[in-house]
MARZADO-199017 format. One record per residue (C-alpha): residue number from 0; residue in one letter; chain; y, z, x. Coordinates in nm, 2 decimals, decimal comma, always signed. Layout:
PASE	nr	rest	kette	y	z	x
PASE	NUM	A	A	Y	Z	X $
...
***
This chain:
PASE	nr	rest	kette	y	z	x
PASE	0	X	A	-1,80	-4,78	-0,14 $
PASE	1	X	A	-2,15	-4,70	+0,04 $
PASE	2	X	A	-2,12	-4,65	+0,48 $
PASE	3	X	A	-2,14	-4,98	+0,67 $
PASE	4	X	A	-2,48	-4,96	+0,89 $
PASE	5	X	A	-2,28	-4,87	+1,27 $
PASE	6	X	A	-2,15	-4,52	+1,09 $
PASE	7	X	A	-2,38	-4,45	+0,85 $
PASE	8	X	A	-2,59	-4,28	+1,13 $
PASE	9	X	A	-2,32	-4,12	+1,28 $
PASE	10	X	A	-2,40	-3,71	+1,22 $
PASE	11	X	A	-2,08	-3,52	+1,31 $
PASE	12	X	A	-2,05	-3,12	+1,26 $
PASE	13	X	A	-1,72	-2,97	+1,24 $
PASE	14	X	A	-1,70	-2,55	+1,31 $
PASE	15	X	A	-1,38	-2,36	+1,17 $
PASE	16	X	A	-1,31	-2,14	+0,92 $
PASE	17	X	A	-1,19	-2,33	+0,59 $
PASE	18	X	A	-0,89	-2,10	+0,48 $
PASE	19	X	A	-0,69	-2,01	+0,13 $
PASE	20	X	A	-0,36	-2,14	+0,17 $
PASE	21	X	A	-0,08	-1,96	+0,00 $
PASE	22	X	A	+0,20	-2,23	-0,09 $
PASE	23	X	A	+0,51	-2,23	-0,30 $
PASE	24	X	A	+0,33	-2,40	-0,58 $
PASE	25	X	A	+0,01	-2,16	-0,55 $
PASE	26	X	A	-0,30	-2,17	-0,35 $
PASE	27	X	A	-0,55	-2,47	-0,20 $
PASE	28	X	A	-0,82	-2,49	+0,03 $
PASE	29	X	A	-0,71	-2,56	+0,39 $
PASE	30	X	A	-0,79	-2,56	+0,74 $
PASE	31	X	A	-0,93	-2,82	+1,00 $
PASE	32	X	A	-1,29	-2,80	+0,85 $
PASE	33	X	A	-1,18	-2,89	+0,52 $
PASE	34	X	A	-0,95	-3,20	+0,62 $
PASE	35	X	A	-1,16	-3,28	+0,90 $
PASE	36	X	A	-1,55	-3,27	+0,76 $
PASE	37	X	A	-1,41	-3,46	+0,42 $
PASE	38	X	A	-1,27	-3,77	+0,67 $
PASE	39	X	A	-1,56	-3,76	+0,81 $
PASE	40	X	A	-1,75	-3,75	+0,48 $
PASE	41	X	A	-1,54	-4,03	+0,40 $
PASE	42	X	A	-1,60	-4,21	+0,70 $
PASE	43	X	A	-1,95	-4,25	+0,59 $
PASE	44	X	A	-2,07	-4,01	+0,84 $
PASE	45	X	A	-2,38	-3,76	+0,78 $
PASE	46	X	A	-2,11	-3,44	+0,78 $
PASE	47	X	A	-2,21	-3,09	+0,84 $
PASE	48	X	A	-1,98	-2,77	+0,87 $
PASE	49	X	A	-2,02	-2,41	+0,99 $
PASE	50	X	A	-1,72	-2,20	+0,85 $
PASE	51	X	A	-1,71	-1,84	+0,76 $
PASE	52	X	A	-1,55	-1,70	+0,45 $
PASE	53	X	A	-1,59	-1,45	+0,14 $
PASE	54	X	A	-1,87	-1,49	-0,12 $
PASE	55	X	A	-1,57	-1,58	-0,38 $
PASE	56	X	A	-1,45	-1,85	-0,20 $
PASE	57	X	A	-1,48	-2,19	-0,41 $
PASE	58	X	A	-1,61	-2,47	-0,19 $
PASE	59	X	A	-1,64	-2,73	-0,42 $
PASE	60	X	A	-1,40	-2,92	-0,31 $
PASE	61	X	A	-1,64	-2,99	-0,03 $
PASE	62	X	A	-1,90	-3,10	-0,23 $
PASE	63	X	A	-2,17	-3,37	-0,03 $
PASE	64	X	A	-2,13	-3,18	+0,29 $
PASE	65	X	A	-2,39	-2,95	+0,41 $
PASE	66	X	A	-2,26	-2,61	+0,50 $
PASE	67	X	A	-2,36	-2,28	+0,69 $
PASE	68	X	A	-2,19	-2,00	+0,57 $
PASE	69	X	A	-2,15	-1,67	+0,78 $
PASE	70	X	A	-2,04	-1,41	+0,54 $
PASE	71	X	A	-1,73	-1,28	+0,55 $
PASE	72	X	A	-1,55	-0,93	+0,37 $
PASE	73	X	A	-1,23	-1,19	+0,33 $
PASE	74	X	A	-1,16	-1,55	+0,38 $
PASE	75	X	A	-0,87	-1,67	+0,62 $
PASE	76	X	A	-0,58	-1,67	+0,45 $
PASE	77	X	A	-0,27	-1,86	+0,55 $
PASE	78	X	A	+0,07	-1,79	+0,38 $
PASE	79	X	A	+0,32	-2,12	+0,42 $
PASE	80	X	A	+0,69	-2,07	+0,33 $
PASE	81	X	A	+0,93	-2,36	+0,39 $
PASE	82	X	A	+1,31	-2,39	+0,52 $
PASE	83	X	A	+1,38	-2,78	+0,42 $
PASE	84	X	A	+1,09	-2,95	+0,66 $
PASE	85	X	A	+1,07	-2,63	+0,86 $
PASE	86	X	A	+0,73	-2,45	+0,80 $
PASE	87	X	A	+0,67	-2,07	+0,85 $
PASE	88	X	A	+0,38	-1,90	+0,84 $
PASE	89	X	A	+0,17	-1,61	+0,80 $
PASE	90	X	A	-0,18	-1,51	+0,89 $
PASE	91	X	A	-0,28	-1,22	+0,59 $
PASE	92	X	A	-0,68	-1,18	+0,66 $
PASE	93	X	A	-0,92	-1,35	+0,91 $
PASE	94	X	A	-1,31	-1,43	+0,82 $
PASE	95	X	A	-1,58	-1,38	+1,06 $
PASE	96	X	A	-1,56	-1,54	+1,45 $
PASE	97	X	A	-1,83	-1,84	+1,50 $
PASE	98	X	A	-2,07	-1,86	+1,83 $
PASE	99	X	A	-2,36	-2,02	+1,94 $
PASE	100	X	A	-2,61	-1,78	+1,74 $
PASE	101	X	A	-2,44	-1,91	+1,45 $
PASE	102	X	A	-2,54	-2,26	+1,47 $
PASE	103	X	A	-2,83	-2,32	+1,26 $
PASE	104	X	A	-3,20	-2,47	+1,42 $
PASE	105	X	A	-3,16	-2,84	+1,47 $
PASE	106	X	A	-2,81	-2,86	+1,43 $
PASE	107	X	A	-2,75	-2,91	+1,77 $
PASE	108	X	A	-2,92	-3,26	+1,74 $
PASE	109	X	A	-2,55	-3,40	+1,65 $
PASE	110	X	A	-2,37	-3,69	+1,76 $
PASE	111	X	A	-2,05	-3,55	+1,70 $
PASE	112	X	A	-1,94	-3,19	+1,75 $
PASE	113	X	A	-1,61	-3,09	+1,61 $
PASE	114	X	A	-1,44	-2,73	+1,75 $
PASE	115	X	A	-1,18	-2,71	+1,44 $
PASE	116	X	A	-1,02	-2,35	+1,50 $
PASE	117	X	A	-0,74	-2,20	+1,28 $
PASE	118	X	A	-0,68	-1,89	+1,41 $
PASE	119	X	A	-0,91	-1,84	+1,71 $
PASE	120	X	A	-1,25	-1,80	+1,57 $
PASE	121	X	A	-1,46	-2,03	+1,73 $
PASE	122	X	A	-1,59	-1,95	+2,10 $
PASE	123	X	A	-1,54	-2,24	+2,35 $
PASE	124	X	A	-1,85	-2,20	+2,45 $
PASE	125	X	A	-2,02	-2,32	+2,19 $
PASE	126	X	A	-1,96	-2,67	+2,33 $
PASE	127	X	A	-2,21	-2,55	+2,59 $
PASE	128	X	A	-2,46	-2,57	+2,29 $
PASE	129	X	A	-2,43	-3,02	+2,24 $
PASE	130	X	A	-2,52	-3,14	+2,54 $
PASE	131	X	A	-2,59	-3,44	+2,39 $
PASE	132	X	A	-2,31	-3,51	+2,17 $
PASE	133	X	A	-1,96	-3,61	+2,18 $
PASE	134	X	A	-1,81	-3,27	+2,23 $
PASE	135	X	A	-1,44	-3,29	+2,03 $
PASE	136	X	A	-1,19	-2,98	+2,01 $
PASE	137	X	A	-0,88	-3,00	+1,79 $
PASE	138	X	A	-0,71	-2,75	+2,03 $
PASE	139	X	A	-0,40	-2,59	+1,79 $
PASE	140	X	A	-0,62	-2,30	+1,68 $
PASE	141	X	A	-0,61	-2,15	+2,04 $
PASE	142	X	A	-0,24	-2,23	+2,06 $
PASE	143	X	A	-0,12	-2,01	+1,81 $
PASE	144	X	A	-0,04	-1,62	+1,83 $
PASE	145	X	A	+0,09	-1,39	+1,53 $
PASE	146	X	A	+0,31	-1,02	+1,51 $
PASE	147	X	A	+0,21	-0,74	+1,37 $
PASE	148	X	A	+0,35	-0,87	+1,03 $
PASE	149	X	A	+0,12	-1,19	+1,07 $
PASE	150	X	A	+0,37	-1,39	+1,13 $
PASE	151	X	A	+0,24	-1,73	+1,32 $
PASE	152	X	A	+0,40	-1,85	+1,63 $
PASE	153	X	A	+0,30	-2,09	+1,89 $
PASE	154	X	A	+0,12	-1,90	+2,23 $
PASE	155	X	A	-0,15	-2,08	+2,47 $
PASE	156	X	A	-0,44	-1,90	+2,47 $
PASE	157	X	A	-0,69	-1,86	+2,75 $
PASE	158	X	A	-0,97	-2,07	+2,52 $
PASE	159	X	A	-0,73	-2,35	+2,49 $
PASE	160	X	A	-0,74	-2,45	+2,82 $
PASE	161	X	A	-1,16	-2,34	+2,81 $
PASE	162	X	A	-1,23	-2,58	+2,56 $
PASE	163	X	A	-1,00	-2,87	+2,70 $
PASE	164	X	A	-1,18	-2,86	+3,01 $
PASE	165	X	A	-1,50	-2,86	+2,85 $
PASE	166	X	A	-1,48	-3,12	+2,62 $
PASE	167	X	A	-1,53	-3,47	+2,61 $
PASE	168	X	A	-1,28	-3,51	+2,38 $
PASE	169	X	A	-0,94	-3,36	+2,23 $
PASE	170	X	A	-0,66	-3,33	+1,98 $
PASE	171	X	A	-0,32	-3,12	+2,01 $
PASE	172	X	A	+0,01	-3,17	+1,90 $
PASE	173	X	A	+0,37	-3,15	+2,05 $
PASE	174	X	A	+0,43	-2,89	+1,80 $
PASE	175	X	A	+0,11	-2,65	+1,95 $
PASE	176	X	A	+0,32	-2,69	+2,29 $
PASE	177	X	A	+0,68	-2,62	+2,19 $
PASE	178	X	A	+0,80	-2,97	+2,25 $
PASE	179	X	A	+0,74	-2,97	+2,62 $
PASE	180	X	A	+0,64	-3,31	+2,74 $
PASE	181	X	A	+0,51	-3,16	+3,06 $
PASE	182	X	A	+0,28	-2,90	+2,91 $
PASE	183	X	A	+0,15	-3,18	+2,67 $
PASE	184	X	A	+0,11	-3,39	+2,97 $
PASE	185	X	A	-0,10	-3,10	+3,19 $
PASE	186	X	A	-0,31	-3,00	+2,90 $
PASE	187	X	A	-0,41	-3,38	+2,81 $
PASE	188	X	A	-0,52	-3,41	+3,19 $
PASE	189	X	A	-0,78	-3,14	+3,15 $
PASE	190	X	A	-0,98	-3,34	+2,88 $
PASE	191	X	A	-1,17	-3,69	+2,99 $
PASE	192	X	A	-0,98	-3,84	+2,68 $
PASE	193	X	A	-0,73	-3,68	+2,48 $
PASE	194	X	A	-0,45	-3,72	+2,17 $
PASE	195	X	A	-0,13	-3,59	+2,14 $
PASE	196	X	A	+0,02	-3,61	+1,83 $
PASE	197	X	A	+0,41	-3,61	+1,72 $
PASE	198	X	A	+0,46	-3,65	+1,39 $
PASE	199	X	A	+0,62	-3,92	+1,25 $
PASE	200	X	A	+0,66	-4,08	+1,62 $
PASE	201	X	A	+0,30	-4,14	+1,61 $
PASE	202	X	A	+0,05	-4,01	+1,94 $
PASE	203	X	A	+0,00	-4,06	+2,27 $
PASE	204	X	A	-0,34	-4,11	+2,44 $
PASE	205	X	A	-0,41	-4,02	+2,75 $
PASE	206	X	A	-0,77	-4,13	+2,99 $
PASE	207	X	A	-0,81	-4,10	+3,35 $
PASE	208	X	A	-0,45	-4,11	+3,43 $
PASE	209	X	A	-0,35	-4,39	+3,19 $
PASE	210	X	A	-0,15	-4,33	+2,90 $
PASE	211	X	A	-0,09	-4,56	+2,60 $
PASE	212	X	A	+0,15	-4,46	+2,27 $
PASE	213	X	A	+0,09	-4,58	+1,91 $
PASE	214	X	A	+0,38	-4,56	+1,68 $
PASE	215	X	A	+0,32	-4,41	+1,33 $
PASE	216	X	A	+0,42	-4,67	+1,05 $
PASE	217	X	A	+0,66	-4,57	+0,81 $
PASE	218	X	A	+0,57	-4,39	+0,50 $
PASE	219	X	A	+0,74	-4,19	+0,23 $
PASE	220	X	A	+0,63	-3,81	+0,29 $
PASE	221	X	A	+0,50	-3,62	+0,01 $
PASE	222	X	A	+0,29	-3,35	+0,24 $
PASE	223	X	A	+0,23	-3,37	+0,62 $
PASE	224	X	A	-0,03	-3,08	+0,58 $
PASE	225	X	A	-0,37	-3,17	+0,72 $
PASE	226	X	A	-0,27	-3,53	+0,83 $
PASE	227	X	A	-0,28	-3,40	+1,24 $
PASE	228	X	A	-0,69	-3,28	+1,15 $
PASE	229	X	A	-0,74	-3,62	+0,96 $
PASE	230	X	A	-0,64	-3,79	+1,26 $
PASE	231	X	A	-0,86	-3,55	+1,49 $
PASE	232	X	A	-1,17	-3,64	+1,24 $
PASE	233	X	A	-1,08	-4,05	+1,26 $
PASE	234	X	A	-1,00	-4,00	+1,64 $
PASE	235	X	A	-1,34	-3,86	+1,70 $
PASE	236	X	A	-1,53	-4,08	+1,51 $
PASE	237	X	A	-1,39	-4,39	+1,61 $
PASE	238	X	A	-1,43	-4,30	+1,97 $
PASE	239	X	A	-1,78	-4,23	+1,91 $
PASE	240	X	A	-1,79	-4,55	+1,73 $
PASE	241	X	A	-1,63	-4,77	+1,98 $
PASE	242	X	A	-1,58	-4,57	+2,31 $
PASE	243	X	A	-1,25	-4,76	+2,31 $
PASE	244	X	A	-0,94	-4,43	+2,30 $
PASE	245	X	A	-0,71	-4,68	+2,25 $
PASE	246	X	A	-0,90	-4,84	+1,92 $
PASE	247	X	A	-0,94	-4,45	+1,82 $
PASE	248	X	A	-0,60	-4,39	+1,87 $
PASE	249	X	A	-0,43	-4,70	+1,66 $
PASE	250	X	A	-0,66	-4,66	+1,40 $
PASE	251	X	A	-0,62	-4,28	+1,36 $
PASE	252	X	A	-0,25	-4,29	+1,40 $
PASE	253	X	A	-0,26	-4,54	+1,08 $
PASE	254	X	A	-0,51	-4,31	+0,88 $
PASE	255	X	A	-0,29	-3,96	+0,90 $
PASE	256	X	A	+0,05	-4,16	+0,87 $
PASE	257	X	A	-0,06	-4,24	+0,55 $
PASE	258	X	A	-0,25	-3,93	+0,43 $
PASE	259	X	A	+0,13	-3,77	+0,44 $
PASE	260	X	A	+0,21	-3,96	+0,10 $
PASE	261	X	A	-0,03	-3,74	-0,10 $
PASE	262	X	A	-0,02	-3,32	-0,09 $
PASE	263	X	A	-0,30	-3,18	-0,01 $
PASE	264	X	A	-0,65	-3,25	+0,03 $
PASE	265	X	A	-0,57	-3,58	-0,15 $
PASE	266	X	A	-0,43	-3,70	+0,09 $
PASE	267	X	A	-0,76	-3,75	+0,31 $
PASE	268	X	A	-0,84	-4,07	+0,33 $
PASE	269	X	A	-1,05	-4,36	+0,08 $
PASE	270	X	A	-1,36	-4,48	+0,20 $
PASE	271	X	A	-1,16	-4,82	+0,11 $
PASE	272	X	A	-0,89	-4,69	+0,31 $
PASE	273	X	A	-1,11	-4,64	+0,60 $
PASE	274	X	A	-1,29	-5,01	+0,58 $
PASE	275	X	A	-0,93	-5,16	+0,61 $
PASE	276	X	A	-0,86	-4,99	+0,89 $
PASE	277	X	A	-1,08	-5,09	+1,06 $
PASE	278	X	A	-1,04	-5,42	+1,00 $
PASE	279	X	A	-0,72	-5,44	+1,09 $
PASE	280	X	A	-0,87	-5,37	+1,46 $
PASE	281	X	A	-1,12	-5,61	+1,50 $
PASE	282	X	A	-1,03	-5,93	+1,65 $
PASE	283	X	A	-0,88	-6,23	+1,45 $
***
């Protein structure tokens, strides 16, 4: 189904590394840039990405999104074993770290810049770059630390709270802060606008000292992977769309609940899925 005219000329550029996830079942593409630039490619947005990874990495899967590639001896690799629901995981190899002389000439011009980390690649200051654009940060990236065997555990890093304050915009879960309501709280203060995310309770969004919650609908869970950067993507976008956080919020919130009934990448969202929607916010 072709963009509607309001987001057809929205231009949003995500920057992360796109990573090879190693899951019971084999390997698939992950990371924030990968769920994140295909919502937005699905949004109807213009959709550009910066990543870094090996020359043998396959990115067709990202196929109608323009990429910059900073070459990388090995892609990011993510190993995901699972306890019932319980996730652990393992960093094996890191690409290339992503700053402003990275950014290709007139990709600043963007209405929408995305800060997508996965493992602490992307320098905070690269927001300093959009002055003109709706400066986003999916924060869990800087909120995660790993042992000398590469196992992942959750640790706030110094950039976390750089790119929170900096931003216009941002995205973390109660995961990325161990549960603690007040730490969610203080870190959603330091952004202008900001989501926090909790599963299958839905999010929180917080502005100027207000706070409103959107409850996640019901839906059977095949794979919750991705569904917190789809919501980050929708989030964004819809924010830059309406400038309402609370429209963002229900309508992102609706988007990732369901993306958890497909594994994968297939569960980012239709462009039909995205029309309905937003629908479903507009008055009556």
């Amino acid at each position: 189904m072709p963009p509607t005219t309001d987001d057809r000329e929205l231009r949003y550029l995500i920057i992360g590394h796109v990573t090879k996830d190693i899951v019971p079942d084999g390997e698939r593409m992950g990371g924030t840039a990968a769920y994140s630039g295909l919502t937005a490619l699905a949004y109807g947005a213009s959709t550009s990405l910066l990543t870094s990874c090996a020359p043998a990495c396959d990115l067709t899967p990202l196929d109608g999104i323009r990429i910059q590639i900073i070459t990388a001896a090995k892609p990011t690799v993510f190993e995901n074993r699972y306890r019932g629901t319980v996730r652990e995981q393992w960093i094996r190899s890191t690409a290339e770290p992503l700053g402003p002389t990275h950014i290709p000439q007139g990709w600043a011009d963007t209405d929408i810049v995305h800060l997508g980390p996965v493992a602490g690649e992307v320098e905070p200051g690269l927001l300093e770059c959009f002055g003109r654009s709706l400066r986003c940060v999916t924060l869990q990236g800087w909120m995660r630390r790993w042992d000398a065997s590469g196992r992942v555990k959750t640790g706030l890093r110094p950039e976390a709270e750089q790119a929170a304050c900096a931003a216009d915009a941002s995205v973390f879960s109660m995961d990325d802060v161990g549960g603690s309501d007040a730490e969610a709280v203080r870190l959603a203060s330091l952004s202008p606008v900001a989501a926090v995310t909790d599963g299958e309770r839905g999010c929180r969004v917080f502005r100027k000292g207000e706070m409103r919650a959107f409850p996640a609908p019901a839906f059977p869970a095949a794979d919750p992977t991705g569904a917190g950067d789809i919501f980050a993507a929708v989030f964004f976008l819809r924010l830059k769309e309406t400038g309402d956080p609370w429209e963002a919020g229900r309508m992102a919130v609706a988007l990732a609940s369901l993306s958890v009934t497909r594994p994968g990448l297939a569960g980012v969202p239709t462009r039909g899925e995205i029309l309905e929607a937003k629908k479903a916010g507009e008055p009556s």
